[in-house]
C-alpha positions in Angstrom: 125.7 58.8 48.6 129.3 62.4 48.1 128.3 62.3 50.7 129.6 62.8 53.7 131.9 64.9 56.4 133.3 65.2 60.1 135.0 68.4 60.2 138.2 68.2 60.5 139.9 71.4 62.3 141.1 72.0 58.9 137.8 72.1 57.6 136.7 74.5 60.2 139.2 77.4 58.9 138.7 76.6 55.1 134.8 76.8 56.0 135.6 80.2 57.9 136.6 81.8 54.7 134.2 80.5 52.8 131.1 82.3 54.6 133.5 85.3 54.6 133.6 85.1 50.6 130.4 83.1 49.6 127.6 85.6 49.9 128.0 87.3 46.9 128.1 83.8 45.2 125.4 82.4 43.6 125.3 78.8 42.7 125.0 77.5 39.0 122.1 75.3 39.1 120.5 72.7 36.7 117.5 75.1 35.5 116.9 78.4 35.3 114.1 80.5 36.3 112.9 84.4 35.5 110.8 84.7 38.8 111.1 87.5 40.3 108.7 87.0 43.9 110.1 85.6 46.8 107.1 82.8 46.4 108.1 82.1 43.0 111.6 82.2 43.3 113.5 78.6 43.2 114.6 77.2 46.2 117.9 75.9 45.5 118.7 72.0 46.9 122.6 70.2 46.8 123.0 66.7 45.5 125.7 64.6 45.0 126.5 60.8 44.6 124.7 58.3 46.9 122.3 55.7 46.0 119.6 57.2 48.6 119.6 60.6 46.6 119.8 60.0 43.2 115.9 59.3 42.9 115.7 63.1 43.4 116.6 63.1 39.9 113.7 61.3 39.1 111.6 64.6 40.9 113.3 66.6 38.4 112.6 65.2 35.4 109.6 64.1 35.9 107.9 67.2 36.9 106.9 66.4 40.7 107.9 69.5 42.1 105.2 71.4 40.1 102.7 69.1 41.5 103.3 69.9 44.5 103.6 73.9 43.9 106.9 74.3 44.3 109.3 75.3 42.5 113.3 73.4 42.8 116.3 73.9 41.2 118.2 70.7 42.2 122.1 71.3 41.5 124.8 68.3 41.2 127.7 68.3 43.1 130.7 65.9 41.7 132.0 66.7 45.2 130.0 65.9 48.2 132.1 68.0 50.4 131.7 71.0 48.2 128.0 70.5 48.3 128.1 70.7 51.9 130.3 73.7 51.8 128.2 75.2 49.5 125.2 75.1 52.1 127.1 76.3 55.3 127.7 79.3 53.2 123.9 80.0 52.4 124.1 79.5 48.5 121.8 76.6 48.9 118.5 76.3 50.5 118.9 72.7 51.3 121.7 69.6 50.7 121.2 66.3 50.9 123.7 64.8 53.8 124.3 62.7 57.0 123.7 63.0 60.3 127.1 63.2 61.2 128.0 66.1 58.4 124.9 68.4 59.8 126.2 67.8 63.7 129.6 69.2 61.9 128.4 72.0 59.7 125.7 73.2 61.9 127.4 75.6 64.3 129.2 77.7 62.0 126.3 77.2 59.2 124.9 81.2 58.2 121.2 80.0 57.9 121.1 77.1 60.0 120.7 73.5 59.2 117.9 71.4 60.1 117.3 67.4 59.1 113.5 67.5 57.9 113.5 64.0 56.2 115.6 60.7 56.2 116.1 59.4 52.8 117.2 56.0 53.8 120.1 54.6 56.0 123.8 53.1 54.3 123.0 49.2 54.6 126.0 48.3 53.2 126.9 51.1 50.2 129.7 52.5 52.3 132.8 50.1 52.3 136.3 49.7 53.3 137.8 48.0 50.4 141.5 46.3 50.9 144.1 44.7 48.9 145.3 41.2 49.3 146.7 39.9 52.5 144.7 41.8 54.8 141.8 39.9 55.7 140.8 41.4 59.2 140.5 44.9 60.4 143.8 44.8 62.7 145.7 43.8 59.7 145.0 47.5 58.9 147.7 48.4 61.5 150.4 50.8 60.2 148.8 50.7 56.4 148.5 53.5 54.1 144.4 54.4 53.7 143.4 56.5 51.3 139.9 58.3 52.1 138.4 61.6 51.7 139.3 63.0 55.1 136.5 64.1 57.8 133.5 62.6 55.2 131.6 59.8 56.1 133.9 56.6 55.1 136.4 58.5 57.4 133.6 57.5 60.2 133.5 54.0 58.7 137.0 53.3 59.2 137.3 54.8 63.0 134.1 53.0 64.2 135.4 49.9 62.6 139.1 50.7 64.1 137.2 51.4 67.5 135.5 47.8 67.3 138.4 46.1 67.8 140.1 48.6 70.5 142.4 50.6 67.7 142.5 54.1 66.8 142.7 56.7 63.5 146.5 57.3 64.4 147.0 53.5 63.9 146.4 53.5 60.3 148.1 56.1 58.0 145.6 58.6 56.3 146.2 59.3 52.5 143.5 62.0 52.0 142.1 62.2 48.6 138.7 62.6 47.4 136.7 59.5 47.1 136.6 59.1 43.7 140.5 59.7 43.7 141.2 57.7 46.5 139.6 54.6 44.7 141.4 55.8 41.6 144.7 55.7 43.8 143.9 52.6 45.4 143.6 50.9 42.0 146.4 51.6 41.0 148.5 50.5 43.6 149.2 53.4 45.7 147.1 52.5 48.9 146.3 49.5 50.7 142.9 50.2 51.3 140.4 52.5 50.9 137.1 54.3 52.3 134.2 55.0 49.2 130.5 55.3 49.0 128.8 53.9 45.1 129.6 54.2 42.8 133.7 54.5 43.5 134.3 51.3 45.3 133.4 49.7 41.5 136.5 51.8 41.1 138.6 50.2 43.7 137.4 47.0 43.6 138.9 46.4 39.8 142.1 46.1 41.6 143.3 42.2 41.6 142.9 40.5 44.6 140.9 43.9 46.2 137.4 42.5 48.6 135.5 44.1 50.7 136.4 44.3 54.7 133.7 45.7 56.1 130.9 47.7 55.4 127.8 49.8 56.9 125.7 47.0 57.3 127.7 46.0 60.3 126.8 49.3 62.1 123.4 49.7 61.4 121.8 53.2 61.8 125.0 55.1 61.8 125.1 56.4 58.7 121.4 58.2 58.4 121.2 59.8 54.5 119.1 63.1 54.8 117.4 65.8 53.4 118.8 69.3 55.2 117.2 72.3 54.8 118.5 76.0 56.4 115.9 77.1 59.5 115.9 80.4 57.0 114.0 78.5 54.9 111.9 76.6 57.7 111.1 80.2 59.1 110.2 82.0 56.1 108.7 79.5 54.2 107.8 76.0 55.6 104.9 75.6 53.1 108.1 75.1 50.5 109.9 72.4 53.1 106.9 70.4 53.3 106.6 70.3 49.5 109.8 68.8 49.3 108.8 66.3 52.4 105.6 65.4 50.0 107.7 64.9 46.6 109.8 62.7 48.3 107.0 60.4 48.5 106.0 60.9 45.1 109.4 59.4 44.4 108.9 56.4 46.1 105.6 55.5 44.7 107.2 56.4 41.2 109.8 53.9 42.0 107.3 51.3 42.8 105.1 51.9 40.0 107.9 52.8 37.2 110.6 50.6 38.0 112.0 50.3 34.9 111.9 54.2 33.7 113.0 55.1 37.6 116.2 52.8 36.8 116.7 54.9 33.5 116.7 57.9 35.2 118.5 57.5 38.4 121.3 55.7 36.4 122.0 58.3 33.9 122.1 60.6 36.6 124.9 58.4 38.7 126.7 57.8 35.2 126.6 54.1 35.5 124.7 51.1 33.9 121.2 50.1 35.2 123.0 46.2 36.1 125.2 48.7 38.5 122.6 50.7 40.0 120.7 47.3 41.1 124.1 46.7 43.1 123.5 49.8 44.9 120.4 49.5 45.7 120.8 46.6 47.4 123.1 48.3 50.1 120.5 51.6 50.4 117.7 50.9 52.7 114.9 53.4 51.4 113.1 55.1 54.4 108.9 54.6 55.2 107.6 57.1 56.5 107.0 54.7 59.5 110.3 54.6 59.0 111.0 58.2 59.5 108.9 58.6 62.6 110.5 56.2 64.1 114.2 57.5 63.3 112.9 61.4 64.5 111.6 60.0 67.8 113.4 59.4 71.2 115.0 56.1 71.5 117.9 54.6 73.4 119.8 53.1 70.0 121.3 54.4 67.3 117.5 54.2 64.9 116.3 57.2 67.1 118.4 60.2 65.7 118.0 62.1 69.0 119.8 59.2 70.7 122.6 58.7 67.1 123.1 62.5 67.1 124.3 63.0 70.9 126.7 59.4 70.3 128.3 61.1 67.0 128.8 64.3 68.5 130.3 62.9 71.5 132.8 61.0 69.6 133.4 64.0 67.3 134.5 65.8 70.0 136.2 63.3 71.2 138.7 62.6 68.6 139.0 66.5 67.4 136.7 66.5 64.5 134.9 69.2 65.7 136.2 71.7 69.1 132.5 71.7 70.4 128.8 69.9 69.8 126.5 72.3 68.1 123.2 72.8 69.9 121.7 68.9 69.1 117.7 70.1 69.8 117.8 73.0 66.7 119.0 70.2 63.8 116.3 67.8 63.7 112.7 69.1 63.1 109.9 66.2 62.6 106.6 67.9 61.7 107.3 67.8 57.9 106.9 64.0 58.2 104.5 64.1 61.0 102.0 66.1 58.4 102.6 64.0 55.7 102.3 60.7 58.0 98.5 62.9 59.2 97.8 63.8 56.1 98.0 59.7 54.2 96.5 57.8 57.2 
């Protein structure tokens, strides 16, 4: 998945001055369009680089949006955090994040932010790569980490740290972006580091470099989703639900065109189609069973309800964030409750 932030009280005063400046932005985006009506006029949707969202790619190319009478400009982001920046500000309609980066944005987001669809769940994609000689997570102890700060490998490494009874502060932060993180863990300068696919390939050229831990051994905390603003949910919900119903256009694309869906999702990522099978294996694509399941109450961290309270908790906890957002306005599940209706 960029993917990925806890804000940081850093991040709260940068974001501050970005919705002072942002609202006469207007983000570049991939197409262009001449509509002038608000019901022809693009909605606007943030992507960056995770496994679980490249097949959105494969909307774009392939024409699915049209099919489903709507019309999407999706635009890249080489920076996950910008992405989600970007959206807080209201100069996208929608991002593609985690449940952890909407409970951080939401609050101080100008249109809202509301979870409408789970993409899939990390299984495995987000690691903490080391160097030789440290072969368990205390060995991390007093080491130099490089990870993009507040993002989601950030909440990798604390929940592993907080496995085995140890803290952030025991472990000194290098904060880089991912992909320069892995860069600067490569080359020597770190002694481990936090990154999502495809930069751990990155870090894991290093000699004598493995893999320490990953998401698969915290299953369900690292939900991948599809984040629209409430603006758009209020004003246009017909347009959310078209994007709920592409989705699963995607997925039977993938199933049916395996081999073109391969082309396309690895020429968006920029790497081979013999890496992108490496990814997938660590991205557990959400059913829409699936999806009902993860928007429903539940006492575990499956049930987002349930995952969302635990992460906001902690957040507050260690200072990512001064205060919870309201947890019932950032998860809305009748876009997959229609879809689920309307395919019985």
């Amino acid at each position: 998945m960029n993917r990925r932030k806890i804000l940081s009280l850093l991040s709260l005063v940068c974001l501050s001055l970005i919705l002072t400046i942002s609202c006469s932005q207007t983000p570049q985006s991939s197409t262009s369009t001449t509509s002038t009506t608000a019901q022809d006029e693009a909605i606007v949707i943030g992507y960056s680089n995770w496994a679980g969202w490249w097949p959105w790619a494969i909307a774009e190319r392939e024409g699915m949006f049209a099919k489903n009478n709507v019309n999407v400009e999706m635009k890249w982001f080489d920076g996950y955090l910008e992405s989600m920046e970007a959206f807080a500000a209201g100069q996208l309609d929608g991002n593609c994040q985690t449940l952890n980066d909407t409970i951080s944005f939401a609050k101080n987001a100008v249109n809202g932010e509301v979870a409408i669809l789970v993409n899939d769940n990390s299984a495995g994609n987000d690691k903490i790569i080391v160097a030789e000689g440290i072969n368990k997570i205390e060995d991390l102890k007093g080491k130099k980490v490089a990870i993009e700060e507040g993002v989601v490998d950030d909440f990798l490494l604390t929940l592993a740290l907080q496995s085995k009874g140890m803290k952030r502060d025991d472990v000194e932060i290098i904060p880089l972006e991912t992909g320069a993180a892995a860069a600067a863990f490569a080359a020597g300068q770190a002694d481990a580091v936090g990154a999502f696919p495809p930069y751990w390939l990155t870090a894991l050229k290093r000699e004598g470099s493995k893999e320490l831990i990953s998401s698969a051994q915290f299953p369900g905390a690292i939900p991948d989703l599809l984040v629209v603003s409430q603006k758009l949910i209020d004003e246009q919900p017909d347009k959310a639900q078209a994007l709920v119903n592409t989705w699963y256009d995607v997925l039977d694309f993938m199933e049916q065109n395996p081999a073109r869906a391969d082309q396309i999702m690895a020429e968006r990522a920029d790497v081979t189609v013999e890496e992108l099978q490496l990814f997938k294996k660590g991205t557990r694509m959400f059913t829409i069973e699936d999806n009902l399941e993860a928007f429903s109450d539940g006492d575990s961290m499956k049930h987002m309800p349930y995952a969302a309270q635990r992460m906001a908790e902690f957040m507050v906890d260690v200072g990512f964030i001064p205060e919870a957002p309201d947890l019932t306005t950032i998860l809305d599940d009748r876009f997959v409750r229609a879809y689920a209706e309307a395919n019985q």
